[in-house]
Residue, then its C-alpha position, 0 to 999 in steps of 0.5 A: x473773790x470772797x474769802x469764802x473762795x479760798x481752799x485749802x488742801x488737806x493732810x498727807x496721806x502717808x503710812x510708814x514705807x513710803x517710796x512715792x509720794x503722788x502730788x497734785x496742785x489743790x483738790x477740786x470742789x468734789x473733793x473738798x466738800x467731800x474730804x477725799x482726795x481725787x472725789x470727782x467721778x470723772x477723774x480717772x486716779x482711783x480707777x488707775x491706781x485700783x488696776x494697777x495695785x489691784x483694788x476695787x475704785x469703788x472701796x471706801x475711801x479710807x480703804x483706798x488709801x490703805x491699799x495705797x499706803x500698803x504699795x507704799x504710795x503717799x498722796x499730798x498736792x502742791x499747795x496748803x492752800x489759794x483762792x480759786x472759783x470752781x476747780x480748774x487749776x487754771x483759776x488758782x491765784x494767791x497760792x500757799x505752798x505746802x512743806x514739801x521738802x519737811x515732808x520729804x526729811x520726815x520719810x526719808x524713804x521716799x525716792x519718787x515724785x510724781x506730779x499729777x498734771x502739769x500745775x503740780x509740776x509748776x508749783x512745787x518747781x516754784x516753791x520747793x525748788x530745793x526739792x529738785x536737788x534732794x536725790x529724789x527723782x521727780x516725774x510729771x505725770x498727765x493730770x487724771x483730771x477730765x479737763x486733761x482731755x488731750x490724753x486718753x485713758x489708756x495713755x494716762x494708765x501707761x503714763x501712772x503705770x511707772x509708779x508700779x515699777x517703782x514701788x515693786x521695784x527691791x531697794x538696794x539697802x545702803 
C-alpha cells in the first residue's frame, strides 16, 4: 500500500446537548472525496435518521446534521485514521484511534454510544477500552452500510429506532 492509501477520519460533528454520539469505524471513499459523513447513496443512515427525526435525506448536509444536532445526536468514527484500499472495513490495517474518552470529558452530557457496525464496536473496545467503564451505555448497531446485506432495511431502522427513545427520553436532573 501507498501513502496515498491512507485516510483520515474527520471532525466530530457535535453541537451543545448532545446525549448520543453515533460511531462508525473510518468513512468510505464517497464520503471522504466528498467531506460528508455516510455520503454513499447506498448507505441507509441519512434515510434512518431523516425518518426517525423527521427530516427530508436529501437536505444539504450541513442541514442534516443540524437536524441531528438539534435531536442531540453527535456523529464521530472509531479511528483518526488507517490505511485501507477501497471502503470495506474489512481492509482497515494500521488504525489510529480517535480520543473517545477526551471527546466524552468534554460533553459531559453524552450518555449513549451507538456503534454503527460491528468494526466501530471493535475498535473503540480495542482503543478506548476505558470508555466501557465511564457509565455510558454502549450499544452496537448493524452497519447501515450495504455491505451489511445480512440485515434488511426494515431491521436496521428498528435496530436505530432506540436511538430516538434516548434522546426524547427526559433526563432526571442530578
Amino acid at each position: 500500500m501507498s501513502d496515498s492509501d491512507l485516510k483520515h477520519s474527520f471532525p466530530p460533528s457535535i453541537f451543545p446537548g448532545a446525549r448520543v454520539l453515533i460511531l462508525g469505524s473510518m468513512p468510505g471513499e464517497e464520503s471522504l472525496r466528498r467531506q460528508e459523513y455516510y455520503a454513499y447513496r447506498h448507505n441507509a443512515f441519512w434515510r434512518i435518521m431523516g425518518e426517525l427525526f423527521s427530516f427530508s435525506p436529501d437536505l444539504p448536509y450541513p442541514e442534516r446534521l443540524a437536524a441531528l444536532g438539534r435531536n442531540r445526536i453527535a456523529l464521530w468514527d472509531s479511528l483518526a485514521s488507517c490505511r485501507r484500499e477501497g471502503s470495506l472495513d474489512t481492509r482497515i490495517t494500521d488504525p489510529v484511534p480517535n480520543d473517545i474518552a477526551g471527546l466524552l470529558r468534554e460533553n459531559s452530557g453524552i450518555s449513549h454510544i451507538f456503534c454503527n457496525g460491528t468494526a466501530s464496536f471493535r475498535f473503540l473496545k480495542r482503543y478506548n477500552a476505558c470508555v466501557f467503564h465511564s457509565g455510558v451505555t454502549i450499544q452496537k448497531l448493524p452497519s447501515t452500510s450495504p455491505a451489511a446485506a445480512l440485515y434488511s432495511y426494515q431491521e436496521k431502522r428498528k435496530a436505530y429506532s432506540v436511538i430516538r427513545e434516548i434522546v426524547n427520553f427526559p433526563r432526571r436532573e442530578g
